[in-house]
C-alpha positions in Angstrom: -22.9 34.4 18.4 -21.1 31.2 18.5 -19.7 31.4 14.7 -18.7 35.2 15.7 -16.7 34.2 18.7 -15.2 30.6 17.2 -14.2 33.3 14.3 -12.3 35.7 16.4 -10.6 33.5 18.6 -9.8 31.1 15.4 -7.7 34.5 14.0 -6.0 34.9 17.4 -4.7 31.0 17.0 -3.5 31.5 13.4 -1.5 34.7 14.7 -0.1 32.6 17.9 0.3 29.2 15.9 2.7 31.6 13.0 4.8 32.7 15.8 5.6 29.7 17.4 5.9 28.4 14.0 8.1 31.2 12.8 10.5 30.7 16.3 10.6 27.1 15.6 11.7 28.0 12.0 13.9 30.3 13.3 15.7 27.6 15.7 16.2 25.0 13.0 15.9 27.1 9.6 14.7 24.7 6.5 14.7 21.1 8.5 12.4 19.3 6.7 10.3 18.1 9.7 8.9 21.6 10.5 6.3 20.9 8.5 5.0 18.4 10.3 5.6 20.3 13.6 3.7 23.4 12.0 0.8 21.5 11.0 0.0 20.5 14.0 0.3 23.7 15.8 -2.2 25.1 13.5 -4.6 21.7 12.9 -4.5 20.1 16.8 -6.0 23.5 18.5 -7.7 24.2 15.6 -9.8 21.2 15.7 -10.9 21.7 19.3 -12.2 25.3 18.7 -14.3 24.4 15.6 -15.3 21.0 17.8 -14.5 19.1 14.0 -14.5 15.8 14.8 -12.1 13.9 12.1 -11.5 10.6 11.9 -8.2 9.1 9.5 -7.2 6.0 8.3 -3.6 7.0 6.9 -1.8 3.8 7.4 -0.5 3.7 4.1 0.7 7.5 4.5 2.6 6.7 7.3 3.9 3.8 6.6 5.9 4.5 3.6 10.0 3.6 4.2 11.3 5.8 1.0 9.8 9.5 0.2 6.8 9.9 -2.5 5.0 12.3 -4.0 1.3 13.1 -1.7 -1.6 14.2 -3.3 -4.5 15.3 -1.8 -8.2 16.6 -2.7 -7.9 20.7 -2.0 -11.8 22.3 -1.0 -10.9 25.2 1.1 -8.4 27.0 3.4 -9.7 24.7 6.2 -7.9 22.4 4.5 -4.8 23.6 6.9 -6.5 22.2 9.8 -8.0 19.0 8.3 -4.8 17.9 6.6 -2.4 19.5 8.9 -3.3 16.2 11.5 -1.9 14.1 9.4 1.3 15.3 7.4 4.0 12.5 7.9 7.6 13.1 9.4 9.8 15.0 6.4 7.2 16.2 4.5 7.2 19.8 2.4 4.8 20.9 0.1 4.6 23.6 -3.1 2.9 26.6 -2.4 3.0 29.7 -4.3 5.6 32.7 -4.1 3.2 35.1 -2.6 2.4 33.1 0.7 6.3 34.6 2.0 4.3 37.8 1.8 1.7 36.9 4.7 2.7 37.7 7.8 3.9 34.6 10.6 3.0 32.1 8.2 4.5 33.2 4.9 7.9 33.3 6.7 7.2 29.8 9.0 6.6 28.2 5.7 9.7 29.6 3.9 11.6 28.3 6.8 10.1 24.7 7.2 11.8 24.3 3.5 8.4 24.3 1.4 9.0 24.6 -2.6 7.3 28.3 -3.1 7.3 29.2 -7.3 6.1 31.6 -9.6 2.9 30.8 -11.1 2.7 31.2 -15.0 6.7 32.0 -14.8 7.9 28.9 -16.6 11.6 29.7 -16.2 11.1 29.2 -12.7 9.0 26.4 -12.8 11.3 24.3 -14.4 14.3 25.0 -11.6 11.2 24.3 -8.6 11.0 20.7 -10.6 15.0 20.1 -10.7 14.6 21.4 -6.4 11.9 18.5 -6.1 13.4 15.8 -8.1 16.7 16.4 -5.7 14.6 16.7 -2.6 12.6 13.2 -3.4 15.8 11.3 -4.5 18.6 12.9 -2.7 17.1 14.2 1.4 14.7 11.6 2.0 11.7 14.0 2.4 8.6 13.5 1.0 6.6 16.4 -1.4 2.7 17.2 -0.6 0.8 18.6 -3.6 -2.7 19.7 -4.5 -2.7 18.4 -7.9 -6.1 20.3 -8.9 -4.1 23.5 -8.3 -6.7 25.6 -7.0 -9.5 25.0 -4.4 -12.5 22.6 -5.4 -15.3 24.2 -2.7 -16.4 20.7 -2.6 -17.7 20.2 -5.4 -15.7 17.2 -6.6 -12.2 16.7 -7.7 -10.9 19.7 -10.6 -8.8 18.3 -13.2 -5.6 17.8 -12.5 -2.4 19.1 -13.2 0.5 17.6 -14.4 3.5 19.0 -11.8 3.2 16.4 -9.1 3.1 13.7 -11.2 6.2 14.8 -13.3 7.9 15.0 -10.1 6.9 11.1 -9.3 7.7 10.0 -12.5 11.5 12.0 -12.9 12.6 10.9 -9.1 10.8 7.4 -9.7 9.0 7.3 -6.5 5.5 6.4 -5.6 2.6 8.6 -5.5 0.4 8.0 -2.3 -3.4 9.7 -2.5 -5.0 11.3 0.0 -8.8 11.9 0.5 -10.8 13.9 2.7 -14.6 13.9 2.3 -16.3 16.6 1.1 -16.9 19.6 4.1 -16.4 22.4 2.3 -19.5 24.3 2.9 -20.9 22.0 5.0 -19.4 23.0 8.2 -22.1 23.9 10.9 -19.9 26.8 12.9 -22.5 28.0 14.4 -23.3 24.8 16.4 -21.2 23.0 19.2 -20.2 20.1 16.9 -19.7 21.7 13.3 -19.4 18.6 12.2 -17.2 15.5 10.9 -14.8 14.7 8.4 -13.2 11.7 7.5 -9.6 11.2 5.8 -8.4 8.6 3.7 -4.8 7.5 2.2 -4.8 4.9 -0.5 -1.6 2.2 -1.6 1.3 3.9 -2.7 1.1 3.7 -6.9 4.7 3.1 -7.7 6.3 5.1 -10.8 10.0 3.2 -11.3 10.0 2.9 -14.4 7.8 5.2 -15.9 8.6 7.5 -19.0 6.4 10.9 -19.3 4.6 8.8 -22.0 2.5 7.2 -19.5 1.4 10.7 -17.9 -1.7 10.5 -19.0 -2.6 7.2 -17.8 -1.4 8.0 -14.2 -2.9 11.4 -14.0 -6.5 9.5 -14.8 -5.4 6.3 -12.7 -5.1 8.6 -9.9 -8.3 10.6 -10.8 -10.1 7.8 -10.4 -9.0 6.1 -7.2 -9.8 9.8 -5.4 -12.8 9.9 -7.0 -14.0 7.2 -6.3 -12.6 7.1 -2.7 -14.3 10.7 -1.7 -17.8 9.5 -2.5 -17.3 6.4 -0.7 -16.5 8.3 2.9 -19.0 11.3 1.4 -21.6 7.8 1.5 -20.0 6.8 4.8 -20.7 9.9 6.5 -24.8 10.2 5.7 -25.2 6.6 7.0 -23.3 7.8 9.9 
């Protein structure tokens, strides 16, 4: 009875959060900061009706003084809510071309400046990268990608792919991980307290310098720091 009814009035607050979202957009079309803003309409609310208790230690996320490339462990749509508490002040993301299509939100997230691209149209991929290099270096704003492309259920990190850290490398700015321990699945919404999640930025890894010969090794440098990061708050949490 309790998931039934946190289910219902969880897809009333999407449908409110995308209109205030989409007049907001609306008000101050493509400022980069509406993500931020957006994020929390949908996360802050959110987290009080699914009684998710989250806990972050994103010092290092927050207290970065140029823009960077964020990259963040992806398990499941939730993920709006659990990362949406703590996107950083000019901040967009990638997202694909078919979120414009859903109603409220597609069109909030058009309108907050987000990169939206073509999946498997490679024409188009290469103008999103030529958009993000000139955001990173030239508006001061900040890019937030799922490197594993696709959701991981939580079931550890997916391999990742190479976009985001192209990005870092051809604007030279620093890539800052973000980890959330693993929830996905593990959500009790059928209980008051469905449970809690903890969230974790590591130092910035800087990329001046850096030629795409050294891909590889920053793709498995960052890899490793996640992993190894997630299972230290997934080892946190059952001592907890």
């Amino acid at each position: 009875m309790l998931f039934l009814a946190r289910m219902l009035l969880m897809g009333l607050h999407f449908l409110l959060a995308g209109v205030l979202g989409l007049v907001l957009g609306l008000c101050r079309p493509f400022n980069p900061d509406n993500s931020r803003l957006c994020a929390r309409l949908y996360s802050l609310p959110a987290l009080c009706l699914l009684r998710l208790k989250l806990k972050a230690e994103v010092k290092s996320l927050f207290g970065q003084e140029q823009a960077c490339v964020v990259i963040a462990n992806h398990q499941s749509n939730y993920d709006l809510y659990v990362l949406g508490r703590v996107v950083p002040p000019r901040t967009v993301s990638i997202g694909k071309k078919s979120l414009k299509w859903i109603p409220f939100f597609g069109q909030l997230y058009w309108l907050a400046g987000n990169v939206l691209i073509e999946r498997g149209n490679a024409r188009q991929a290469k103008q999103a990268m030529l958009q993000t290099t000139e955001t990173l270096q030239s508006r001061d704003t900040s890019i937030w990608v799922f490197p594993e492309g696709t959701r991981n259920l939580g079931k550890g990190l997916l391999p990742f792919k190479k976009g985001a850290f192209q990005m870092a490398i051809a604007a030279g700015v620093p890539i800052v991980p973000v980890c959330v321990s693993n929830y996905a699945g593990r959500l009790k919404l059928n209980r008051w307290n469905s449970g809690k999640v903890l969230i974790r930025s590591l130092p910035a890894i800087p990329t001046l310098g850096l030629t795409l010969d050294d891909l590889p090794q920053l793709m498995e440098r960052c890899q490793q720091v996640m992993r190894e990061c997630i299972e230290q708050l997934d080892q946190q949490l059952a001592k907890a």
